[in-house]
C-alpha positions as CSV (number, residue, x, y, z in Angstrom):
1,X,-1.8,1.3,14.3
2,X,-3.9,0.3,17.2
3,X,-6.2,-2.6,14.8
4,X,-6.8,-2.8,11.6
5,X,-10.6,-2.4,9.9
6,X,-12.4,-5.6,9.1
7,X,-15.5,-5.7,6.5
8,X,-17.8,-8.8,6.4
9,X,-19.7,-8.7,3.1
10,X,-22.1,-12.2,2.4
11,X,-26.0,-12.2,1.8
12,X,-26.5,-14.6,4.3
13,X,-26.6,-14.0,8.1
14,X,-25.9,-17.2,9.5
15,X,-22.5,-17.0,7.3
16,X,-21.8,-13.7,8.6
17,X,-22.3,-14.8,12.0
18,X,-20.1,-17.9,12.0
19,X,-17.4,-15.3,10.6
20,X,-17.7,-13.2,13.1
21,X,-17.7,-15.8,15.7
22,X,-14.8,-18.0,14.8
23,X,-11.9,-15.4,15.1
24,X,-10.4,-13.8,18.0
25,X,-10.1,-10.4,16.5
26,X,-8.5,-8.6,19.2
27,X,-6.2,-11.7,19.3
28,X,-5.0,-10.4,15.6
29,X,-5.5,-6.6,16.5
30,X,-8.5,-6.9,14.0
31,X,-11.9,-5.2,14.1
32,X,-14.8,-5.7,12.5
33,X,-16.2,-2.6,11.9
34,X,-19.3,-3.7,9.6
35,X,-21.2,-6.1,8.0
36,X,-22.8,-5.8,4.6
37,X,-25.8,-8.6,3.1
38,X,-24.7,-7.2,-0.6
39,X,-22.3,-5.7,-2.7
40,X,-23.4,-2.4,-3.0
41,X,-23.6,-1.9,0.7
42,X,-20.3,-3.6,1.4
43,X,-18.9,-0.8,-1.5
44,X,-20.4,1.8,0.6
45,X,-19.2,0.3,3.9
46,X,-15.6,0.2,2.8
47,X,-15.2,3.6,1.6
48,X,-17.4,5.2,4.5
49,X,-14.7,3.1,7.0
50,X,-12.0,3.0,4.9
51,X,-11.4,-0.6,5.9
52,X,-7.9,-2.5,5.3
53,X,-9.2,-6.3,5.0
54,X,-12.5,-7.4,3.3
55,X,-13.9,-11.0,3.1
56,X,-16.2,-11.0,0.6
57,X,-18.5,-13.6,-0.9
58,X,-18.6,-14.0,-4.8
59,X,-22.6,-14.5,-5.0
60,X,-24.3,-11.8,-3.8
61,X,-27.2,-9.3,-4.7
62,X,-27.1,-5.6,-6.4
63,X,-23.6,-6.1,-7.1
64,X,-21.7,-9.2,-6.7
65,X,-18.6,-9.9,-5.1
66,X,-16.0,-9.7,-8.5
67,X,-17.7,-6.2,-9.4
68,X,-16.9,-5.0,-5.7
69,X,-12.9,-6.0,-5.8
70,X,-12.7,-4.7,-9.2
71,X,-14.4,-0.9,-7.9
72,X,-12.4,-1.4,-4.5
73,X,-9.2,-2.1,-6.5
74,X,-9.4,1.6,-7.7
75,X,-11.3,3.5,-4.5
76,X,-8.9,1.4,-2.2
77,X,-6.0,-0.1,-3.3
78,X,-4.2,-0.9,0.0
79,X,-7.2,-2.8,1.2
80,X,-6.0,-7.2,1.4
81,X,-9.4,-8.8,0.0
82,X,-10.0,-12.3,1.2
83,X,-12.6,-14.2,-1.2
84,X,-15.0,-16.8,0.9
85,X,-17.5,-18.2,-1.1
86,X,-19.2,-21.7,-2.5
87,X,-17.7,-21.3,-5.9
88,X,-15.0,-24.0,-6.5
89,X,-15.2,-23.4,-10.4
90,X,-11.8,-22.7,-12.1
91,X,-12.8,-19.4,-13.7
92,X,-13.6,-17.5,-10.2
93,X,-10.7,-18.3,-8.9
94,X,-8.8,-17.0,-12.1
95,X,-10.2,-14.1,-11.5
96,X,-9.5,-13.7,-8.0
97,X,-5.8,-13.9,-8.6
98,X,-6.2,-11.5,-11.5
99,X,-7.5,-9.1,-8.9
100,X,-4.6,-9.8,-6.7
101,X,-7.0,-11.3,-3.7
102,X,-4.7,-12.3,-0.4
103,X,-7.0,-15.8,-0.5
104,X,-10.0,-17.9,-1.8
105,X,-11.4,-20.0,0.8
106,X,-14.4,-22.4,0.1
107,X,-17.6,-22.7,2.8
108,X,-18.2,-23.6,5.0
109,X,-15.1,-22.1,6.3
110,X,-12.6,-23.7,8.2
111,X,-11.9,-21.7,11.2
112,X,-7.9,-22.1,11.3
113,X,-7.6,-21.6,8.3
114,X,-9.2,-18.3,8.6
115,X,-7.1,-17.2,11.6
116,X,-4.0,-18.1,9.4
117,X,-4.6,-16.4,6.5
118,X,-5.7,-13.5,8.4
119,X,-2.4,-13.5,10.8
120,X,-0.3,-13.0,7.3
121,X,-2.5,-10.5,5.9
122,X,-1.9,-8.5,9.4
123,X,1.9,-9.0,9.1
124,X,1.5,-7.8,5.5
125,X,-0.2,-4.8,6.3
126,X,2.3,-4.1,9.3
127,X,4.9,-4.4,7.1
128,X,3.6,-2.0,4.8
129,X,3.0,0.5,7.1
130,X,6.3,0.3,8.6
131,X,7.5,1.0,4.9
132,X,5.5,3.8,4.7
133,X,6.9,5.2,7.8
134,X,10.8,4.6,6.8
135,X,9.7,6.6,3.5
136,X,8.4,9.8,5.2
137,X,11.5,9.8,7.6
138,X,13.5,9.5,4.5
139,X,12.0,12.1,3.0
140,X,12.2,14.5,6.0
141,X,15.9,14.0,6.6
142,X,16.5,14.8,2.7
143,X,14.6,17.9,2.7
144,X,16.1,18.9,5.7
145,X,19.6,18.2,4.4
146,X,19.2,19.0,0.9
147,X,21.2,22.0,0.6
148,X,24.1,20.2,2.5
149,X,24.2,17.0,0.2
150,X,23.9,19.5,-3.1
151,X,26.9,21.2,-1.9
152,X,28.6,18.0,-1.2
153,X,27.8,16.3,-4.5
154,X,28.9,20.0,-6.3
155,X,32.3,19.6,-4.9
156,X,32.5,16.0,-5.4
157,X,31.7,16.7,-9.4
158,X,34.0,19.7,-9.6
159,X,36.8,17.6,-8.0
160,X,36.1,14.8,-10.7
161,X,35.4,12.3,-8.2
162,X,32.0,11.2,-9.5
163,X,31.4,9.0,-12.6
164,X,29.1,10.3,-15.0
165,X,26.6,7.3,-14.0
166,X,26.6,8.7,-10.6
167,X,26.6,11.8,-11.6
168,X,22.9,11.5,-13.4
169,X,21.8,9.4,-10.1
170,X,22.7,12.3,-7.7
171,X,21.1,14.8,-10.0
172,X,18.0,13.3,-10.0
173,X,18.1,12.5,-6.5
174,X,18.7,15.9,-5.1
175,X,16.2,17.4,-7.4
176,X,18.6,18.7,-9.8
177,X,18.3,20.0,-13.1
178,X,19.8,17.2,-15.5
179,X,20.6,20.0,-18.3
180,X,23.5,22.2,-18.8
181,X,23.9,25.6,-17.2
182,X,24.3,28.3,-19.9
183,X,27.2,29.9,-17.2
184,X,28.7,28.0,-14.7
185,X,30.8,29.6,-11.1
186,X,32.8,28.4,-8.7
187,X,33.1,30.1,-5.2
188,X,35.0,29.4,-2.3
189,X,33.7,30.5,1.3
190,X,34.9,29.3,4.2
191,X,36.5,26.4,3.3
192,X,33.5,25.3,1.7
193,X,32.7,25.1,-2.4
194,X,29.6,27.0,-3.7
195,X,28.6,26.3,-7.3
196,X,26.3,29.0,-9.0
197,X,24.9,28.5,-12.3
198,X,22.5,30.2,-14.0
199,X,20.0,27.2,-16.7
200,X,17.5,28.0,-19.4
């Protein structure tokens, strides 16, 4: 990932501005990709830029900042939403936790504390994709050595050298049926232990 997508979203300029001015963004592999004055557009910009980190204010027009986490929670769940708003009143900030926001930051903002919180959402979101990555490897080697590791785990359960705890792991792990074949046959090939069996 070269830099992550930034959204600004806050109905007021001069707000928007000292955001954008306070952070060294390529500093944090950031970019800010757009800036929306209201919820609506901010929805819009998100999707249309598919962006991984949104600071959003709570107050704003058309559609307010709660409304827009709630909708992004379900059109982009991988994006880190950083709340910064005026509000200090318990009940938003219950409600930003129950939307699982990365932070709520009261204005006027204080610039280091930006930075901060958006240096652990990027090691968050490195993380993740790094996750991500380990996953699709994982799932290359096991299709391409699928047929290998069935034969493996066959001979292993014929033997009696699996419990049948790990039995039921492996079978689901290899994509194996977990039922009972109605004929079961064992051939021997090359050294090597085939198991044929025939399910409903």
């Amino acid at each position: 990932m070269d830099s992550w997508n930034v959204l600004i979203a806050d109905d007021e300029i001069i707000i928007r501005e000292g955001i954008r001015d306070a952070i060294n963004w390529s500093e944090l592999q950031l970019t800010v990709v757009a800036e929306a004055e209201d919820g609506e557009e901010a929805l819009e910009l998100a999707l249309e830029h598919q962006v991984d980190i949104l600071l959003a204010d709570l107050n704003m027009p058309i559609m307010n900042g709660l409304t827009l986490i709630k909708q992004l929670r379900t059109a982009l769940p991988h994006c880190k939403v950083i709340i910064i708003t005026g509000h200090d009143e318990f009940v938003y900030a219950q409600e930003a936790i129950r939307l699982s926001v990365v932070d709520y930051i009261i204005k006027p903002v204080d610039a280091d504390q930006l930075y901060e919180v958006l240096k652990k959402v990027c090691i968050e979101l490195t993380e993740g994709q790094n996750r991500k990555r380990e996953e699709t490897f994982t799932a290359k080697q096991l299709e391409k050595n699928i047929t290998l590791l069935r034969e493996q785990f066959c001979s292993n359960w014929v033997m009696g050298a699996l419990t049948n705890e790990e039995v039921a792991e492996q079978l689901s792990f290899l994509q194996l049926p977990d039922t009972l074949p109605s004929f079961i046959g064992v051939i021997r090939c090359l050294n090597r232990l085939h198991l044929v069996g025939q399910f409903r």
